[in-house]
Structures are given as structure tokens and as C-alpha cells.
MDTraj code that builds the backbone (N, CA, C; nanometers):
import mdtraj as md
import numpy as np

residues = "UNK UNK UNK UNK UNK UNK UNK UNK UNK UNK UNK UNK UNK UNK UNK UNK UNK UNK UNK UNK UNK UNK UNK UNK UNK UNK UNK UNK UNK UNK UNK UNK UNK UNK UNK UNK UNK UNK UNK UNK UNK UNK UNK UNK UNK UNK UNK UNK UNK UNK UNK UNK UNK UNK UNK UNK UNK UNK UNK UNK UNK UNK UNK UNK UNK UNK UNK UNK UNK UNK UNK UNK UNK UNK UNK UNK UNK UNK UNK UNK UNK UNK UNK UNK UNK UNK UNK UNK UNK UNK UNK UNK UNK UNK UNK UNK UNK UNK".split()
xyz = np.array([
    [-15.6092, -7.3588, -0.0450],
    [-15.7397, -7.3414, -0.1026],
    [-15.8286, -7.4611, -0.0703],
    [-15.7844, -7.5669, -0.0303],
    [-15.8428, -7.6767, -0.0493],
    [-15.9246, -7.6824, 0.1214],
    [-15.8528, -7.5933, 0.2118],
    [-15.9189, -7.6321, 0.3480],
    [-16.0131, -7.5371, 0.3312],
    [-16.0138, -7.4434, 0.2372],
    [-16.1503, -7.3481, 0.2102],
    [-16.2452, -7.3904, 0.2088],
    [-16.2491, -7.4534, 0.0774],
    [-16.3556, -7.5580, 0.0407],
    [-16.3844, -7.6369, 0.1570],
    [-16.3271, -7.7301, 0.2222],
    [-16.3799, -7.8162, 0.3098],
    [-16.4690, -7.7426, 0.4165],
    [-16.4191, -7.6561, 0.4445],
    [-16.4084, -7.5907, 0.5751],
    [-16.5763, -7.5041, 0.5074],
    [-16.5107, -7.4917, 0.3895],
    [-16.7116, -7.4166, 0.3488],
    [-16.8069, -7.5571, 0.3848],
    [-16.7574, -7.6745, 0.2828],
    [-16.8936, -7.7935, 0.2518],
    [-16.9309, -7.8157, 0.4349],
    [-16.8267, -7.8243, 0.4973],
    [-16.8405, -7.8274, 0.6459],
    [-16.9856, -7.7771, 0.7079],
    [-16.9471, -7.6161, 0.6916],
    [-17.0860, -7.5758, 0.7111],
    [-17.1852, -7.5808, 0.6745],
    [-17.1663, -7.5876, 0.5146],
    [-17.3230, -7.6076, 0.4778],
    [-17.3590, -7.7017, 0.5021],
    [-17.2985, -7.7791, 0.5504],
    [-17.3712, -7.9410, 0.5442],
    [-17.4613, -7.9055, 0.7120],
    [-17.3795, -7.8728, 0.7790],
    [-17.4354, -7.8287, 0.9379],
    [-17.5540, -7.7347, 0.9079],
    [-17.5395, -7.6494, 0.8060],
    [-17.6588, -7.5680, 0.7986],
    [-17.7874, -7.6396, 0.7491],
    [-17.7561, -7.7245, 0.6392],
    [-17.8779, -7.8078, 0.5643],
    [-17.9167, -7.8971, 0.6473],
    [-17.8447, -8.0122, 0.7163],
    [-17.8505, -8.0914, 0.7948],
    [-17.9387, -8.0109, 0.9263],
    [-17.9069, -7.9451, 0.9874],
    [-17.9794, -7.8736, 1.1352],
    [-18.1304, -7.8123, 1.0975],
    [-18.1107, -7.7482, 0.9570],
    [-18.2350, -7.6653, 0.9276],
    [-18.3507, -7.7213, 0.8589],
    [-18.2708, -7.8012, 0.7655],
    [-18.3899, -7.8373, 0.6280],
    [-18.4169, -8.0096, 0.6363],
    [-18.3648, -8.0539, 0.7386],
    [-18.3833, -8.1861, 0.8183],
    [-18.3986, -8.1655, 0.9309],
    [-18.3157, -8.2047, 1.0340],
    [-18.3984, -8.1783, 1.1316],
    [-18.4838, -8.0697, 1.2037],
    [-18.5085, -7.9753, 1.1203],
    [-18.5485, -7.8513, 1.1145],
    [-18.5242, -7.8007, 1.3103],
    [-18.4542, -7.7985, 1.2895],
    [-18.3892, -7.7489, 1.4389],
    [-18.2956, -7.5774, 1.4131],
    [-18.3420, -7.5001, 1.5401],
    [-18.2757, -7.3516, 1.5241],
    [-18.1149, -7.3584, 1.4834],
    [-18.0700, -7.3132, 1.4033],
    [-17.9500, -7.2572, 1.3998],
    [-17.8669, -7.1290, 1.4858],
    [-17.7741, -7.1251, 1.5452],
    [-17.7039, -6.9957, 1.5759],
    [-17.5875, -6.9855, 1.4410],
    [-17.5908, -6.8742, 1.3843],
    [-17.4197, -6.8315, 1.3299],
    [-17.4158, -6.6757, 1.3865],
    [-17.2537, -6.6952, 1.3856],
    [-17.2334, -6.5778, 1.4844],
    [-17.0646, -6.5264, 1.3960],
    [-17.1107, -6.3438, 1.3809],
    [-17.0498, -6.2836, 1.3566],
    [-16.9678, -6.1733, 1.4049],
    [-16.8604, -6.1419, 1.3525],
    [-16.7671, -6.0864, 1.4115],
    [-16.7613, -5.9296, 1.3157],
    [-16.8637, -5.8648, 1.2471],
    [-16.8806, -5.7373, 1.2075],
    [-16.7819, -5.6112, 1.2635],
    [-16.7414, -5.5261, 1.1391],
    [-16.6960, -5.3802, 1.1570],
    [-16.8380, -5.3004, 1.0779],
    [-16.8911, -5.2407, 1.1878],
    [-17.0217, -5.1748, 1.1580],
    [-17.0001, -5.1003, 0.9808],
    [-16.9050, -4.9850, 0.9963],
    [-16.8689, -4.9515, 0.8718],
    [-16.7715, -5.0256, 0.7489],
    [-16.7823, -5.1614, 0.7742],
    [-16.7277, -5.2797, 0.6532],
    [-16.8130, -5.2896, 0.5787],
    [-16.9503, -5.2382, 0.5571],
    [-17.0952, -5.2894, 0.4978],
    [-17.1874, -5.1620, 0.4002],
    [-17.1934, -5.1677, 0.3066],
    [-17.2935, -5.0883, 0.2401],
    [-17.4030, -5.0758, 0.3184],
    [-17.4479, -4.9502, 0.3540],
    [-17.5520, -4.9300, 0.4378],
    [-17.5756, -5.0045, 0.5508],
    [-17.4454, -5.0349, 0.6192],
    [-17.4486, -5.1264, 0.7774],
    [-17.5721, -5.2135, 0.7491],
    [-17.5633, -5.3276, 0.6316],
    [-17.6526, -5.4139, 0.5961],
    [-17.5751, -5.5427, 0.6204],
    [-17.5488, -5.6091, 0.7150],
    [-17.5119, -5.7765, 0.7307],
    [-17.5665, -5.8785, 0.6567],
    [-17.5821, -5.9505, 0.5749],
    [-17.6568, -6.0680, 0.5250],
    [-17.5775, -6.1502, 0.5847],
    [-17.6995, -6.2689, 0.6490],
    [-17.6465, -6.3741, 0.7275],
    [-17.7130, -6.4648, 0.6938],
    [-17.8018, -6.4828, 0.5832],
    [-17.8550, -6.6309, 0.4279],
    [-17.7233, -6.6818, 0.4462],
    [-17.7136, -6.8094, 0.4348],
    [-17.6042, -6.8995, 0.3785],
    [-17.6319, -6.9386, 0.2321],
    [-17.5570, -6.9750, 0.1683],
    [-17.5725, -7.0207, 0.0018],
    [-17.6783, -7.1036, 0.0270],
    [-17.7274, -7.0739, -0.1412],
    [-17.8238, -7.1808, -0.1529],
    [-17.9102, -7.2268, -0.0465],
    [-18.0016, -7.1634, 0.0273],
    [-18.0704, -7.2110, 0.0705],
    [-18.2641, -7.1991, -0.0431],
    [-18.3664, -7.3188, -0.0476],
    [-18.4531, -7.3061, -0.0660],
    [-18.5138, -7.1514, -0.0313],
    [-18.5667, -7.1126, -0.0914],
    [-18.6687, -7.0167, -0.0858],
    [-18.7494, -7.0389, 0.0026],
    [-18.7617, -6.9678, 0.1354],
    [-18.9034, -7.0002, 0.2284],
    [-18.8792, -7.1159, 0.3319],
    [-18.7648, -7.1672, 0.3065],
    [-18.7343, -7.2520, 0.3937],
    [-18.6674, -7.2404, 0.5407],
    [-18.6069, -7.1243, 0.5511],
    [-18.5350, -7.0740, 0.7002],
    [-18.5857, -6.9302, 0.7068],
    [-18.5552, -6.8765, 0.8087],
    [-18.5888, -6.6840, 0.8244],
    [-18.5396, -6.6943, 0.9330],
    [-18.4779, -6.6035, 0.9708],
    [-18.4331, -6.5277, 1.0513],
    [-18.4892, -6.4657, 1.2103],
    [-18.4817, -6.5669, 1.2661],
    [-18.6050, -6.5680, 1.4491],
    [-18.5427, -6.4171, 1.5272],
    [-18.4138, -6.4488, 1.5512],
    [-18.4070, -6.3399, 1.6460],
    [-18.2360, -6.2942, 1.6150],
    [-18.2002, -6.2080, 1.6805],
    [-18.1033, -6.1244, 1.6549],
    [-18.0294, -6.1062, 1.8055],
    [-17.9255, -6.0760, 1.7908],
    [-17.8437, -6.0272, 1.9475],
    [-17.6664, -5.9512, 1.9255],
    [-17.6857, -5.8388, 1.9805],
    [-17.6255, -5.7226, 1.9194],
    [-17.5377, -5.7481, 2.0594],
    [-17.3860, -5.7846, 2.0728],
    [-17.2943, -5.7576, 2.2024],
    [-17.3737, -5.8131, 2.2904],
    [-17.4605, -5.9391, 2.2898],
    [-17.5230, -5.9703, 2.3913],
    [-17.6603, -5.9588, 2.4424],
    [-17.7542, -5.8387, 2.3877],
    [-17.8683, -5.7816, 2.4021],
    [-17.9309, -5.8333, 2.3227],
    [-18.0401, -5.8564, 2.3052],
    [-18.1693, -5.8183, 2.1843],
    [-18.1226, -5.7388, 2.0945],
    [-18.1619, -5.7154, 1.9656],
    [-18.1128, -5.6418, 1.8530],
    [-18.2746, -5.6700, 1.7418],
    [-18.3298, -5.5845, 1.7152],
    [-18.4646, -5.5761, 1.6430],
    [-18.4546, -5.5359, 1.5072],
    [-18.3597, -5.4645, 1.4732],
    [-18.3549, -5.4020, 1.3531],
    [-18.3382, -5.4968, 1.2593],
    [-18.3908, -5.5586, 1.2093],
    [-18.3972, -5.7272, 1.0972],
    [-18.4624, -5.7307, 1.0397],
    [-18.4606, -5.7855, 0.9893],
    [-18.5377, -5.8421, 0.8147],
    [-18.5502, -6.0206, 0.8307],
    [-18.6663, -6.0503, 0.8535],
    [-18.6832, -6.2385, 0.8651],
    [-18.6281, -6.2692, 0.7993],
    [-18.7312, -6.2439, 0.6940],
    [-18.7158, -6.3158, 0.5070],
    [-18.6059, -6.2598, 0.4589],
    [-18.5591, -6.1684, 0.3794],
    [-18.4248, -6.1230, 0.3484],
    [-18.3143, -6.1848, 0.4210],
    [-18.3163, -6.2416, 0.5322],
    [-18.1585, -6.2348, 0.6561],
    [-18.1143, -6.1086, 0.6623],
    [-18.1531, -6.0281, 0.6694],
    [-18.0307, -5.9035, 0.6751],
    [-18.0642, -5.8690, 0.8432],
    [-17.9691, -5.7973, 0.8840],
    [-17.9401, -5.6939, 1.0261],
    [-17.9073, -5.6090, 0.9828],
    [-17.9401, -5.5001, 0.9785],
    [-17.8995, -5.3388, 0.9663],
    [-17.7877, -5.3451, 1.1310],
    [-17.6518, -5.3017, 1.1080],
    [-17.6085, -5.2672, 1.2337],
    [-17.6038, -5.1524, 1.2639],
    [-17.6021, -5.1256, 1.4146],
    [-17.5877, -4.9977, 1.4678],
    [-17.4390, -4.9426, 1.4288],
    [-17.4529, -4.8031, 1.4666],
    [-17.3726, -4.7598, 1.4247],
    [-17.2614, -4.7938, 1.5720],
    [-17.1253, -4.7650, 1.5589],
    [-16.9990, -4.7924, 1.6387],
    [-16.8600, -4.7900, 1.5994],
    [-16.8115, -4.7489, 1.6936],
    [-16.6689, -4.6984, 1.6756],
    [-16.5808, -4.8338, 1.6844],
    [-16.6953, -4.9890, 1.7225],
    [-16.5315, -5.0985, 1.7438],
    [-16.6604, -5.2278, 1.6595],
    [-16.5641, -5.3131, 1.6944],
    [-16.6244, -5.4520, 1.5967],
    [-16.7255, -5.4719, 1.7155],
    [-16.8485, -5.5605, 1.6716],
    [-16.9847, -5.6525, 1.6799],
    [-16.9317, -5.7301, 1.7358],
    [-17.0103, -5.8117, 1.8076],
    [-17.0501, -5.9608, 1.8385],
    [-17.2044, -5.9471, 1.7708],
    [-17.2008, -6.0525, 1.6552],
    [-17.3600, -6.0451, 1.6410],
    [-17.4009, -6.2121, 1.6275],
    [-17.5204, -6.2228, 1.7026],
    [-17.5857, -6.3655, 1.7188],
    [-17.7138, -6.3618, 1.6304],
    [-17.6989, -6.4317, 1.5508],
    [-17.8244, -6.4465, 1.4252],
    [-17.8595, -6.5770, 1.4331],
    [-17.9970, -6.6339, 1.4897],
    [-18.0524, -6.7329, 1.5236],
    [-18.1249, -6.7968, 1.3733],
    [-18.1280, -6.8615, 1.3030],
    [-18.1839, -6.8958, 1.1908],
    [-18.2795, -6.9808, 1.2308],
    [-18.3986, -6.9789, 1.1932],
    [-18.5241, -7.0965, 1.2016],
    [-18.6178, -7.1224, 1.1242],
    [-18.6917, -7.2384, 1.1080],
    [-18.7654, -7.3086, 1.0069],
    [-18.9108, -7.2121, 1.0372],
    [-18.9438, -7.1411, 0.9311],
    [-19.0564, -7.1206, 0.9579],
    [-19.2063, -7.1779, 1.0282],
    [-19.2398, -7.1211, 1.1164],
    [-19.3691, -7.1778, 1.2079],
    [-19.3016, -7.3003, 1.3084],
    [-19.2002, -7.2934, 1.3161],
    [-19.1724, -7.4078, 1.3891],
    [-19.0885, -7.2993, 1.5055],
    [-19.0998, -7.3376, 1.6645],
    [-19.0895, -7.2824, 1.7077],
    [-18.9471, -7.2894, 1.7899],
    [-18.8391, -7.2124, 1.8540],
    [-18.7376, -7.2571, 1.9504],
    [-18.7753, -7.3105, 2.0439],
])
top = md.Topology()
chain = top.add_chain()
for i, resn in enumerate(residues, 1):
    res = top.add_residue(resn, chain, resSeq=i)
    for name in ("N", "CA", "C"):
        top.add_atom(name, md.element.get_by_symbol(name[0]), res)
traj = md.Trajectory(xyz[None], top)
């Protein structure tokens, strides 16, 4: 249990540190089963983040572009599919650009 924890503060610290300081883009990248999800809805928010402080730039579905998103929320609606995702969820500081 204990490398959980680390292995969580780990990231968030990479997430707070990259986003809400040096306000620099984030990638996190998921490994989705389209039908694992209430309404093939992904949330890809990390804890606790400020309100208004990151959104969600761009999306990439197996490699492609992927549009179906929500900035503000974080969510990806996934397509539908018979095998697991590669999904690339770019996180960024609002008005600030990649």
C-alpha cells in the first residue's frame, strides 16, 4: 500500500509542478476498455486540481486526432471498439499556448 501512495504523491507532484508552475503542457496517457466506462465517459482531471486552472488542449485516439472532448470537464467520450485504447490527453494552462 505504501508504494501506492508514493507512486500517487509522485504524480501529482509532476502534475502541479508542470501545470500550475511552470505552466507547461502535460501529456497523461491511457490505456482504456471502451466498455469499462459509464457512457464511454473517460475523466482524465487529476485530484485536486484548482478550478480553471488546466483544460484539456487536445486529444489522440490510437494515434489520430480524437475531437469528441470536453476542455473544462476533462472528459473524452470514447469511441466505440471491440479492443483496448491508446488514449493521449494533453492537459494545458488555459490561454497559454503549446
Amino acid at each position: 500500500m505504501s508504494l501506492y501512495h508514493a507512486t500517487e504523491l509522485c504524480l501529482l507532484a509532476t502534475v502541479y509542478q508542470r501545470l500550475l508552475i511552470r505552466r507547461e503542457p502535460l501529456d497523461l496517457w491511457f490505456r482504456p476498455r471502451p466498455d469499462g466506462f459509464p457512457d464511454r465517459l473517460l475523466r482524465v482531471a487529476p485530484d485536486l486540481l484548482p478550478p480553471g486552472r488546466a483544460q484539456l488542449g487536445a486529444v489522440e485516439v490510437d494515434g489520430s486526432p480524437y475531437h469528441d472532448f470536453d476542455p473544462v470537464t476533462m472528459t473524452v467520450r470514447l469511441p466505440r471498439s471491440a479492443s483496448d485504447l491508446t488514449v493521449r490527453a494533453r492537459l494545458t494552462v488555459p490561454g497559454e499556448r503549446d
